[in-house]
PAZAPA-4460 file (N, C-alpha, C; in steps of 0.05 Angstrom, whole numbers, plus 32768, in hexadecimal, padded with zeros to 4 digits):
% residues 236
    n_x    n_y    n_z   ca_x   ca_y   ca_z    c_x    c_y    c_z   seq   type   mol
   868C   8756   8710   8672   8754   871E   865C   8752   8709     1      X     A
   865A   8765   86EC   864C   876B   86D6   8646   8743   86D1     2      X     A
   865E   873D   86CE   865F   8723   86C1   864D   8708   86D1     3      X     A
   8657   8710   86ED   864A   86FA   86FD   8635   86F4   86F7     4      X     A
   8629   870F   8704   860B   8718   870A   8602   8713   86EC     5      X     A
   8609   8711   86D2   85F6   8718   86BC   85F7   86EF   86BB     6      X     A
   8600   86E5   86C7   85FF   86C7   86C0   85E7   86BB   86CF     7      X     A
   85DD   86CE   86E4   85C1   86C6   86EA   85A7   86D8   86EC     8      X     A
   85B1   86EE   86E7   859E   86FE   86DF   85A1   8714   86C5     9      X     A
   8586   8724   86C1   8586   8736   869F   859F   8745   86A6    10      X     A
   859F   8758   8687   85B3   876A   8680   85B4   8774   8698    11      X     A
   8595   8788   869E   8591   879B   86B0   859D   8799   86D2    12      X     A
   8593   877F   86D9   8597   8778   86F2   85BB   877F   86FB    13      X     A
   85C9   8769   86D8   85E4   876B   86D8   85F4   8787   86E6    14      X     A
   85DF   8795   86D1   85ED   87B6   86CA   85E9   87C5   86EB    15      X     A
   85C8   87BF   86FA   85CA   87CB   870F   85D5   87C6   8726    16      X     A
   85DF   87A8   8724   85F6   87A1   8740   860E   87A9   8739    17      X     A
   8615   87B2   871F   862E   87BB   871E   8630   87DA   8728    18      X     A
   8624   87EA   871E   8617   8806   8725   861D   8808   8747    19      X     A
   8605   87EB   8753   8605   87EE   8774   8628   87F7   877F    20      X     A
   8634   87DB   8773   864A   87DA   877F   8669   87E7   8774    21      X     A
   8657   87FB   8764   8673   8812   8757   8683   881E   8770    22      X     A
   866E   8827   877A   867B   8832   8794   868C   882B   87A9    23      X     A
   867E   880D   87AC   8693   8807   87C0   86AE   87F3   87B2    24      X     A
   86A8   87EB   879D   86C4   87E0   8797   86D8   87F4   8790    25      X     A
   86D5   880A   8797   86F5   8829   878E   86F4   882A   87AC    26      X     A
   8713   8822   87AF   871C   8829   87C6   8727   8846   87C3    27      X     A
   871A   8851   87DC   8729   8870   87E3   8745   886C   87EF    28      X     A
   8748   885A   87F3   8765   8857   880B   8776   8851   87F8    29      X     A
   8788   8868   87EF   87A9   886C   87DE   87BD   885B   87F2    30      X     A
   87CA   8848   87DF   87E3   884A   87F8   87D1   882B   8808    31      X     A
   87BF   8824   8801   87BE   8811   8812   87B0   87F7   880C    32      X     A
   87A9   87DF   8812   879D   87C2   87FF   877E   87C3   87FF    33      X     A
   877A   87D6   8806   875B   87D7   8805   8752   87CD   87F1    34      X     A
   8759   87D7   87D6   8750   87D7   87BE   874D   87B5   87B5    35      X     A
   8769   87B0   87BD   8771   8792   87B5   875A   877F   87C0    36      X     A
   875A   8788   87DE   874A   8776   87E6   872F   8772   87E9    37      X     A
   8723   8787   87DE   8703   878E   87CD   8706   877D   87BC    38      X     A
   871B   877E   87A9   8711   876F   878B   871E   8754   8792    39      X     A
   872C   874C   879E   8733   872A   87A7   8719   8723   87B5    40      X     A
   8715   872D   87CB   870B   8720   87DB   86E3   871E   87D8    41      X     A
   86D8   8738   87CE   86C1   8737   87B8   86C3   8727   87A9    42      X     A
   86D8   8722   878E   86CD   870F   8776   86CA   86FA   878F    43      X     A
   86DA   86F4   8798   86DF   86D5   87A5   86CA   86C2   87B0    44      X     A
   86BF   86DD   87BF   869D   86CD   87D2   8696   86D1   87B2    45      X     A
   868B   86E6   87A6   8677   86DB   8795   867A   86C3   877F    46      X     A
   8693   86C2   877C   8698   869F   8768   869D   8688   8782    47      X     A
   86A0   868A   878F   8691   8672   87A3   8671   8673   87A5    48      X     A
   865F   8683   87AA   864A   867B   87A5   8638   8671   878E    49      X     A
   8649   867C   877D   8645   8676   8764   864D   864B   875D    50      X     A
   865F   864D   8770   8672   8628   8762   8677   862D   875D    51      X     A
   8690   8644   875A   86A8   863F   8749   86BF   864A   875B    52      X     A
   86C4   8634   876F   86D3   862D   877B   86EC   8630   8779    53      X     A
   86FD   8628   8765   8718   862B   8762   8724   8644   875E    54      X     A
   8714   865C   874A   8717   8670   8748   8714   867F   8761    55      X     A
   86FC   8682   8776   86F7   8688   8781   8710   8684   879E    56      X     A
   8712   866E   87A4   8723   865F   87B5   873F   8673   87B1    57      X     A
   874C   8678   8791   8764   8681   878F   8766   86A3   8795    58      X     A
   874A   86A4   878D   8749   86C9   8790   8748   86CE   87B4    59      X     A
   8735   86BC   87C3   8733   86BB   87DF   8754   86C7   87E2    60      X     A
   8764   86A5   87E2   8784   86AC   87F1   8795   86C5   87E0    61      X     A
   8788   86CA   87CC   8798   86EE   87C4   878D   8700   87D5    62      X     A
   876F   86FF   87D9   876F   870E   87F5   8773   870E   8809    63      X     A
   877D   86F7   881A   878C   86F5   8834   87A9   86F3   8832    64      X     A
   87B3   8703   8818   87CE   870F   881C   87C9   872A   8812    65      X     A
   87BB   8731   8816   87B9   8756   8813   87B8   8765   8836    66      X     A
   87A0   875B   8846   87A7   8765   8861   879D   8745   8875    67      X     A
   879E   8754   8884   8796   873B   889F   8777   873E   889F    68      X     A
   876A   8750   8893   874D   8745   888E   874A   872F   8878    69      X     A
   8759   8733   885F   8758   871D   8851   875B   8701   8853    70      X     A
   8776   86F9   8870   876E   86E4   887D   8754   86DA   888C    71      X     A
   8742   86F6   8898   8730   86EC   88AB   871D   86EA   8898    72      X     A
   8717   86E3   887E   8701   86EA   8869   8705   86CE   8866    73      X     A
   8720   86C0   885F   8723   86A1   885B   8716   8693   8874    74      X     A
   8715   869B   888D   870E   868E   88A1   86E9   8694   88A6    75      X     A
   86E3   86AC   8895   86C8   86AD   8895   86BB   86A5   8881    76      X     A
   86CE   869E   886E   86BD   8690   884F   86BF   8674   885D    77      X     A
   86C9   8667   886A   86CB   8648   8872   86B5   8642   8888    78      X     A
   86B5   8655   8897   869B   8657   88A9   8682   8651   889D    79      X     A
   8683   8664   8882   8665   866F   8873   8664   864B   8866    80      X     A
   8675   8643   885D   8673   862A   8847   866A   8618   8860    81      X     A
   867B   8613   886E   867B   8601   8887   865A   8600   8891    82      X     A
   8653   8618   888F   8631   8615   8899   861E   8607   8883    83      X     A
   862B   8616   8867   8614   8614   8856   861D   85F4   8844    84      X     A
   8637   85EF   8848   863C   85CE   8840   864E   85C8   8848    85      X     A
   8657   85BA   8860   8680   85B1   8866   8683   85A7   8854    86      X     A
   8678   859C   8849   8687   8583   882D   8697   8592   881C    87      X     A
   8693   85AC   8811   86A3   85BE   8800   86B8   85CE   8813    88      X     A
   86BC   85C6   8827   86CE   85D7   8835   86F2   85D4   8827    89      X     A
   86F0   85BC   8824   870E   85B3   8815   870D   85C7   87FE    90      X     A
   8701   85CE   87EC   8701   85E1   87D7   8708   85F7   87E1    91      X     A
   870B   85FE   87FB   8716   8619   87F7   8734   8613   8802    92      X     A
   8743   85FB   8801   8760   85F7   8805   8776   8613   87F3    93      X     A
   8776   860A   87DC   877E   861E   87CB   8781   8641   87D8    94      X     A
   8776   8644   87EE   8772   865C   87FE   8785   8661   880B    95      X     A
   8785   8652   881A   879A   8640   882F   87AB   863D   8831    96      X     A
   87B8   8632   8815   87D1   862F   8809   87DA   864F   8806    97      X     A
   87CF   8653   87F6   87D8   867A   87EF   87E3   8687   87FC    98      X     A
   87D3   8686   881D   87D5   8697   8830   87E8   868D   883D    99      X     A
   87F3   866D   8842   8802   8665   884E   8821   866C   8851   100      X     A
   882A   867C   8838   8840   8680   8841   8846   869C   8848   101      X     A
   8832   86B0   8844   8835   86D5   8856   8832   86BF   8875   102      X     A
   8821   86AE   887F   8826   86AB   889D   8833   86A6   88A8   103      X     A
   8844   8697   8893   8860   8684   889A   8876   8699   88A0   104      X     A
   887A   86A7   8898   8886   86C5   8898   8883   86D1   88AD   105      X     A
   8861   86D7   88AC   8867   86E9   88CD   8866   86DA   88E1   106      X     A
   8864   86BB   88DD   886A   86AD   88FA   888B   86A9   88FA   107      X     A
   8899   86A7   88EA   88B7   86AD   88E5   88BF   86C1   88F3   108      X     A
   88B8   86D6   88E0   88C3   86EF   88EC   88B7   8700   890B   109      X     A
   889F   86ED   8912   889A   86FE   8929   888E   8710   8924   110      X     A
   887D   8713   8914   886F   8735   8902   8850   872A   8914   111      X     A
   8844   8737   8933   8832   8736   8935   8820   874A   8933   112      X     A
   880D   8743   8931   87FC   8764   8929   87FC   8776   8945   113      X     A
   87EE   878C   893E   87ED   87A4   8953   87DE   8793   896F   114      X     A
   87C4   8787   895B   87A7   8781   8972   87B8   876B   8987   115      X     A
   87C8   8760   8982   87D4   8750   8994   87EA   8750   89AE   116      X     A
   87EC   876C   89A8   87FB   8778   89C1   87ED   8782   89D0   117      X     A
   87F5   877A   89EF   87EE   877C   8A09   87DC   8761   8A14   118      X     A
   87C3   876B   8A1B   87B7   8758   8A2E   879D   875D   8A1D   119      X     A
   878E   8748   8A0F   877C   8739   89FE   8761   8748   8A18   120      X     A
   8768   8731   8A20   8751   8733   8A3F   8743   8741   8A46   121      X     A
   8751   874E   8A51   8754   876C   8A60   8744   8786   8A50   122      X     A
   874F   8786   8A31   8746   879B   8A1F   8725   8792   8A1C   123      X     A
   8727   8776   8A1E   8705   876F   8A0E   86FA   8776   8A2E   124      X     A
   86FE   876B   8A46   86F4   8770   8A58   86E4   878E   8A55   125      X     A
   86F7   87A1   8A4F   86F0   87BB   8A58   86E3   87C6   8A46   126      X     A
   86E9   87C2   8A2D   86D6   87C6   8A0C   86C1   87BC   8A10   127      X     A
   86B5   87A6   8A20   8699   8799   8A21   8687   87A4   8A3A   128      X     A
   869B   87AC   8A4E   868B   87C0   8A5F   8677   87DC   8A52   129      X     A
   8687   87E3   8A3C   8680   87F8   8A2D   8671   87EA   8A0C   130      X     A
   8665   87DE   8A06   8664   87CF   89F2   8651   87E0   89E3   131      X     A
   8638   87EC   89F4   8626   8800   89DF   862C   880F   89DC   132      X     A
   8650   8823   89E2   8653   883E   89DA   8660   8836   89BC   133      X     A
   866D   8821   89C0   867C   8813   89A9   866F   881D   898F   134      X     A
   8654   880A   899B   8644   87FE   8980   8635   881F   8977   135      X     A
   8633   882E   8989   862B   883F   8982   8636   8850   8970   136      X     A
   864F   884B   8976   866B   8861   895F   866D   8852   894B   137      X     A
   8666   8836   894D   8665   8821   892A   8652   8831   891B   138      X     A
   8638   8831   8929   8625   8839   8917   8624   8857   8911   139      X     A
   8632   8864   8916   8634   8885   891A   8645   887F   8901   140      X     A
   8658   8873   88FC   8671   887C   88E9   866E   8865   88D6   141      X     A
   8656   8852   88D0   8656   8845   88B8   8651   8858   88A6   142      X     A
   8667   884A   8894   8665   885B   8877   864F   884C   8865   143      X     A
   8641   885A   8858   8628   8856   8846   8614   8842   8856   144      X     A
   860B   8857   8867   85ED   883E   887C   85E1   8840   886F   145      X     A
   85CE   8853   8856   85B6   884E   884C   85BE   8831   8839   146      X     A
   85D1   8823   882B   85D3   880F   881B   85DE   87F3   8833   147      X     A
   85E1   87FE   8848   85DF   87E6   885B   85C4   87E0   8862   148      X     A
   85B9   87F6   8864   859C   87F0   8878   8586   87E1   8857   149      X     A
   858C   87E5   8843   857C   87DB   8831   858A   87BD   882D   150      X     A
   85A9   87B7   8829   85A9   87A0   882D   859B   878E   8845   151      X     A
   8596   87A0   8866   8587   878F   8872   8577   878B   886F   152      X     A
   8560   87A3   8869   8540   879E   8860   853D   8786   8844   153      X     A
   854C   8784   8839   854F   8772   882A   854B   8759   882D   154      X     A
   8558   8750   8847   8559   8739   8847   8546   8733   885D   155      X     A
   853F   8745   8869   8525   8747   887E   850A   8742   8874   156      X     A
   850B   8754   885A   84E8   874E   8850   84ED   873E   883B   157      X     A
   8501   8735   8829   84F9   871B   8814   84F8   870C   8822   158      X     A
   84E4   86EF   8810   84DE   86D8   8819   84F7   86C9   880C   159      X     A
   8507   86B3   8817   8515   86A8   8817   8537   86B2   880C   160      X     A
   853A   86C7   8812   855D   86DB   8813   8561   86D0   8822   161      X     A
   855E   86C0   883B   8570   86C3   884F   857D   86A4   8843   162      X     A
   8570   868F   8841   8578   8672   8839   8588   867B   8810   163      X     A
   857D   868A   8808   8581   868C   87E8   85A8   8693   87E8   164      X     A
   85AB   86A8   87FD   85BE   86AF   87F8   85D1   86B6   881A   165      X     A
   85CC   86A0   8826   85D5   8692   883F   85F7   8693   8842   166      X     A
   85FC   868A   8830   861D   8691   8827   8629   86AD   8833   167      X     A
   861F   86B9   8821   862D   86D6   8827   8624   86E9   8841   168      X     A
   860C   86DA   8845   8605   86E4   885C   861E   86E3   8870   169      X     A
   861D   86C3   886E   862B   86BF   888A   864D   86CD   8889   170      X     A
   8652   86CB   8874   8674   86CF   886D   8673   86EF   887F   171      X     A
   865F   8702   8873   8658   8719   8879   8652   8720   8896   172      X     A
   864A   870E   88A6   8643   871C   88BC   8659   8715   88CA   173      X     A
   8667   86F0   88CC   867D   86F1   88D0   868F   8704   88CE   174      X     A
   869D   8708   88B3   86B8   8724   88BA   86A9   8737   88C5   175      X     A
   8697   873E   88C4   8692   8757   88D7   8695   874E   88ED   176      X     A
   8685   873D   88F7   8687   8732   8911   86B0   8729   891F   177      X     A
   86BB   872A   8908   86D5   872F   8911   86DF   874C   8917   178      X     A
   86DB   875B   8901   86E3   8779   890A   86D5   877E   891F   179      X     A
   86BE   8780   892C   86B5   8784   8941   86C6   877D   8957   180      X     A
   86C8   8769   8953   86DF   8761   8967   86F3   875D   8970   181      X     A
   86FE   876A   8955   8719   8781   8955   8718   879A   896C   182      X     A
   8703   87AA   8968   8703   87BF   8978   8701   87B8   8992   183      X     A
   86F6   879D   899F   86F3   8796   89B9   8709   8799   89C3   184      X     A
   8727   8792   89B4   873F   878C   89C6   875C   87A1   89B2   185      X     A
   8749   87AE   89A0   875A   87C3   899C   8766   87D3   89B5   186      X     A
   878D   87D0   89AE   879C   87E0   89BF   8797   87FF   89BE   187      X     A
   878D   8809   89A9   878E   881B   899E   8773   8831   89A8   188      X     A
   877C   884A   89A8   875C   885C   89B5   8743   8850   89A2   189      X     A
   8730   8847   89AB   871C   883F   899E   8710   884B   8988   190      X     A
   8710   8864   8992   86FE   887A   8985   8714   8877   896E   191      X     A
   872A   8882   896A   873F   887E   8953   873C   8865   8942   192      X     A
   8740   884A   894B   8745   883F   8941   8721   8836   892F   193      X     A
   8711   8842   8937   86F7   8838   892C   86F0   884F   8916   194      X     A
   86F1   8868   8919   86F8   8885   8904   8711   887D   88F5   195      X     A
   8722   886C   88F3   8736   8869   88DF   8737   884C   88D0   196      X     A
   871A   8845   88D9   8716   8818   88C9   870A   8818   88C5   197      X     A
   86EF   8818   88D2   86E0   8817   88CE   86D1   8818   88B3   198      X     A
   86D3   882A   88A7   86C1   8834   888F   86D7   881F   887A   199      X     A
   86E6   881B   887A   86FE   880B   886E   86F6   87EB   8870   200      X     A
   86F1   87E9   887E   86EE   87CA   888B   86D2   87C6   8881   201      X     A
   86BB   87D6   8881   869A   87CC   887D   869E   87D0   8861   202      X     A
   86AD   87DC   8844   86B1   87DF   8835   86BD   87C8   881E   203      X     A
   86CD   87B7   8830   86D5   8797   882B   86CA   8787   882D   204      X     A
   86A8   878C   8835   869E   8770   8834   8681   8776   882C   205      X     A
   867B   8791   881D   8666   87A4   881B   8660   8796   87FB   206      X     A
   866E   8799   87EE   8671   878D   87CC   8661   8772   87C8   207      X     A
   866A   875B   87CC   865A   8744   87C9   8644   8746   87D6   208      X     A
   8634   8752   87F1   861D   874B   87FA   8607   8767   87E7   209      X     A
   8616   876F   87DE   8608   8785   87CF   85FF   877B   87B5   210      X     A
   860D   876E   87AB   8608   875D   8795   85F5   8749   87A0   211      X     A
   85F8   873D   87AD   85E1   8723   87B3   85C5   8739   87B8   212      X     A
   85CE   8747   87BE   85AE   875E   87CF   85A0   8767   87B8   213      X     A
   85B0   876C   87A0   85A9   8777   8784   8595   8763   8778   214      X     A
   85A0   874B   8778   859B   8728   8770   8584   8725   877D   215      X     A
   857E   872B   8798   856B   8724   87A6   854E   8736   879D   216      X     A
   8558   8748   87A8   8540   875B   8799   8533   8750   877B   217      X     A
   8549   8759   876A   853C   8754   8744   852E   8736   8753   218      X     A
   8534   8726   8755   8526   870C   8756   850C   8711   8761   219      X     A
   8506   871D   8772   84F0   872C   877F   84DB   8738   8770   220      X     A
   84E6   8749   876F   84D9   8762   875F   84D6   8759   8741   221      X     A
   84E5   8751   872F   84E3   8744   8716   84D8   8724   870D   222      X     A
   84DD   8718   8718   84E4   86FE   871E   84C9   86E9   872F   223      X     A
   84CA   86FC   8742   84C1   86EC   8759   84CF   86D3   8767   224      X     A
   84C7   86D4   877B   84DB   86C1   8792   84DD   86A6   8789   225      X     A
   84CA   869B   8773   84C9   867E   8769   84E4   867D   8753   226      X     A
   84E5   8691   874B   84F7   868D   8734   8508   8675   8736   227      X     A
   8514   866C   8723   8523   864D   8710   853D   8652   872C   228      X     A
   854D   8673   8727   8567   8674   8736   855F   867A   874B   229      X     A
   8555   867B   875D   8547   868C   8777   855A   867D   878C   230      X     A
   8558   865D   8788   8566   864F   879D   8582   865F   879C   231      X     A
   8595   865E   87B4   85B4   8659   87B8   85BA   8644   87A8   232      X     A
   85D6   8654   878E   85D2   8635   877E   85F4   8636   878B   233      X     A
   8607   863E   8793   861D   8644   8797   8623   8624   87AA   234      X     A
   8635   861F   87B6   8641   8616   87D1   8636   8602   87D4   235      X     A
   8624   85FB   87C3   8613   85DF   87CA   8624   85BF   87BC   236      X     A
***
């Protein structure tokens, strides 16, 4: 992260997105891919925004063989590109390929996940009847809200964050916007299954937008919004 970040901004800036995101790149979860898939699936968005594609592209499909979020991260980095240029969408093949043969496997062997047993329907039906107690237990059990709520204000009060660093936005709200909708048709007691992911799941995709939020700011505050790098130079 030290490295990225110091290729477009000072020592300091380097040193304080690394600082930001000490925390969340140590997985607490022993025993499980968390870890893996912080540091695959972080470097990955951030050397795609950057152009550098092939690296990025190979680290992506190492993280969609760590868990089944790592797949839905390939499907939300193609989204994010797909908005911000289709033309580079073929660059993330290399992804693709990687992941292609754990699927091949569990479509072989029949390995479906938990969320796909029973009736799809039915679960979302009844999860959306209840949709604000949901959201209410999201926001009760996010882990570290004060560094979420500053990545929002972030991109709320700078002048041009939202277009500068559009990319990770979208990759970002996408997978969330997938785990969310995990819990719609989770088989599983709600309350359980959202007290035992939750904090796990916002932790995987917390790293790269923290870095861009770091980026955004110094440019701000140091810089000013005209600065030479200010544009999104990534994906283009």
């Amino acid at each position: 992260m030290r490295a990225l970040v110091r290729e477009e901004a000072s020592n300091l800036v380097s040193a304080l997105a690394t600082l930001a995101v000490a925390a969340v790149g140590m997985s607490r979860y022993i025993g499980m891919a968390e870890g893996a898939m912080i540091a695959y699936g972080g470097a990955a968005l951030l050397l795609i925004r950057r152009g550098s594609w092939r690296h990025g592209a190979l680290l992506l499909g190492l993280a969609a063989n760590c868990k089944n979020e790592g797949v839905a991260l390939v499907v939300a980095a193609a989204v994010g590109v797909a908005i911000v240029n289709r033309r580079n969408l073929l660059k993330l093949v290399p992804a693709v390929v990687l992941m292609l043969p754990w699927l091949f496997l569990r479509l072989t062997h029949v390995l479906p996940t938990d969320i796909a047993q029973g009736s799809l329907v039915s679960r979302f039906a009844d999860r959306a009847a209840h949709a604000g107690a949901l959201f209410a237990l999201l926001g009760r059990t996010l882990v570290d809200p004060w560094s979420w709520l500053v990545i929002l204000l972030t991109f709320l009060i700078v002048p041009r964050a939202w277009r500068q660093e559009r990319f990770l936005l979208i990759v970002t709200a996408v997978q969330l916007g997938f785990y969310v909708a995990t819990y719609f048709v989770t088989p599983h007691d709600l309350r359980w299954h959202v007290m035992t992911s939750w904090s796990r799941l916002t932790r995987q995709v917390q790293l790269p937008i923290t870095v861009a939020c770091v980026l955004v700011l110094a440019q701000f505050l140091f810089r000013g919004e005209d600065a030479a790098h200010a544009e999104a130079r990534p994906v283009q």
